[in-house]
Every structure is written in C-alpha cells, then in structure tokens.
N, C-alpha and C positions, 0 to 999 in steps of 0.2 A: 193089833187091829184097833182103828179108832171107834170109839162111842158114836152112836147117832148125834149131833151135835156138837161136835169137838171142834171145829172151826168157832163157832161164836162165844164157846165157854172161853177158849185158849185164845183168842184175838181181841176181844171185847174193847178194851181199850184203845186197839187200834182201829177196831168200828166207832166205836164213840168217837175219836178224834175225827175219820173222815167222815161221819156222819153231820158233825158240826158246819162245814165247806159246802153243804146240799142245801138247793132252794126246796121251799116246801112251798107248795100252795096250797090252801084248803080247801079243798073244793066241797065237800061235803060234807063238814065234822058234825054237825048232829048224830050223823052216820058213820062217822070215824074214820070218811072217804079223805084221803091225803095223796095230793101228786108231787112227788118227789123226782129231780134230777138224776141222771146217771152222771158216775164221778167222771166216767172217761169219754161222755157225749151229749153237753148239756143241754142240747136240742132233743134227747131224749126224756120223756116223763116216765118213773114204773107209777104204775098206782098202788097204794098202801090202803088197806082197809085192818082200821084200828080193832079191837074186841070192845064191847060196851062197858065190859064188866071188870076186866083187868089190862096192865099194861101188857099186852101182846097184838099182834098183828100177824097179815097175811102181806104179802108182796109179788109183785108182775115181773121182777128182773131175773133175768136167768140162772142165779144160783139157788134164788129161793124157791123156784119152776124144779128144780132137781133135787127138794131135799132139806134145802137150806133154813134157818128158822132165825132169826133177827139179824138179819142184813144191815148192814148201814141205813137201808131207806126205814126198814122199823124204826129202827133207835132214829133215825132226825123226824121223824113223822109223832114220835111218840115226844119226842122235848118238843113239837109246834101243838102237841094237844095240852103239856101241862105247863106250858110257859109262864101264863099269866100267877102260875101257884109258885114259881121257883124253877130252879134249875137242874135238873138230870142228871145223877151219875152210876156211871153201868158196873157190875162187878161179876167177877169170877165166882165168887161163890157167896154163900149168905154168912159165914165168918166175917168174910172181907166188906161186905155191906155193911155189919153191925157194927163193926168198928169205927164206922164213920158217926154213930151218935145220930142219926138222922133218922126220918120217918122211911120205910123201908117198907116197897112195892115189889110182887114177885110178879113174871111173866113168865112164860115159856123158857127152863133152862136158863132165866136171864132174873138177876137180882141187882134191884134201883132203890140209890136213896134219892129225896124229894131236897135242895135246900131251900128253904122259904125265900120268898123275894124279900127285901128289907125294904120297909117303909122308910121313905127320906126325910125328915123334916127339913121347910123350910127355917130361917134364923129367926123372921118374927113368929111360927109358931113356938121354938123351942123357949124363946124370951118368954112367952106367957105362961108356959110351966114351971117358970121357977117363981 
C-alpha cells in the first residue's frame, strides 16, 4: 500500500524537470497567487496559491483536486517566487537535500535547497579590486 504522498516524494525529479518547461505568470505574488500552464494543454492556466510562510502550495489541476500535494505546477510556481534569490532543487528526502551543502527549505513532504544567484562582475569592476 502507498503512503499518502508517494507520487511526489518518488517522482520529484521528474516534477522538477517538467516543472522547468511551465510558463508561470504572476498574477498575484504578494499573495503567492501564481498561474501556471498545463504540460499537456498550454492554453490551459491551474492557479497555484503559494503558503506565506513556507515553501508549499495549493493547486487547481486535477491531480492536486484528488489528493495530490506538489505537482509540477507547485514546484515551477515555487522557483518563479525565489528566482531572484537563486535556483531550486527538489529532493526525496532531507539526507539527500543536506548533502547538497546549500541553504535548505522544507514544504509539504517536499525538501529544497536554495543555490544563490552569483553576482557577475563586470572586467572594469574586477580591475579596481586588485
């Protein structure tokens, strides 16, 4: 018998990848309101409504309607809320998260490390630090 949650613990990865492939629009992120494409109908929006307080979310598409708890449309809804901080990576379990060395977010069943965005330097800024 599977766990409650056993598709997005054991798939994760493969959400995270088709998650990447989804537009996101913001519609409301003060509000943590996010519309996201469907993979198989991109004239379809679900709407994602982010938590204030941790990485997790609710979702409109129909697996998440039966049960389901970070969908694809979570996870790309969740990398258009922290983009500007870095990059998003989803794990199976919070072992496999720590081992990545990174800043480390829990949601719903679902464990994210944060990677910082890197500052670029320009070549005349870099020439005035030496």
């Amino acid at each position: 018998m599977r766990e409650a949650g056993h598709r997005s613990v054991v798939h994760v990865k493969k959400l995270q990848q088709a998650s990447r492939h989804l537009e996101v629009i913001p519609h409301d992120p003060e509000r943590g309101v996010y519309l996201v494409t469907s993979a198989t109908r991109p004239d379809v929006y679900y709407e994602v409504i982010l938590d204030p307080d941790r990485p997790a979310g609710r979702c409109t598409c129909p697996w998440a309607q039966h049960g389901g708890i970070n969908c694809k449309h979570v996870l790309a809804a969740l990398q258009a809320r922290y983009a500007a901080q870095g990059r998003l990576s989803f794990w199976r379990s919070p072992g496999a998260a720590r081992r990545q060395h990174r800043r480390l977010l829990t949601g719903d069943q679902l464990y994210i490390t944060l990677r910082p965005r890197v500052r670029r330097f320009s070549k005349p800024e870099l020439n005035r630090e030496r």
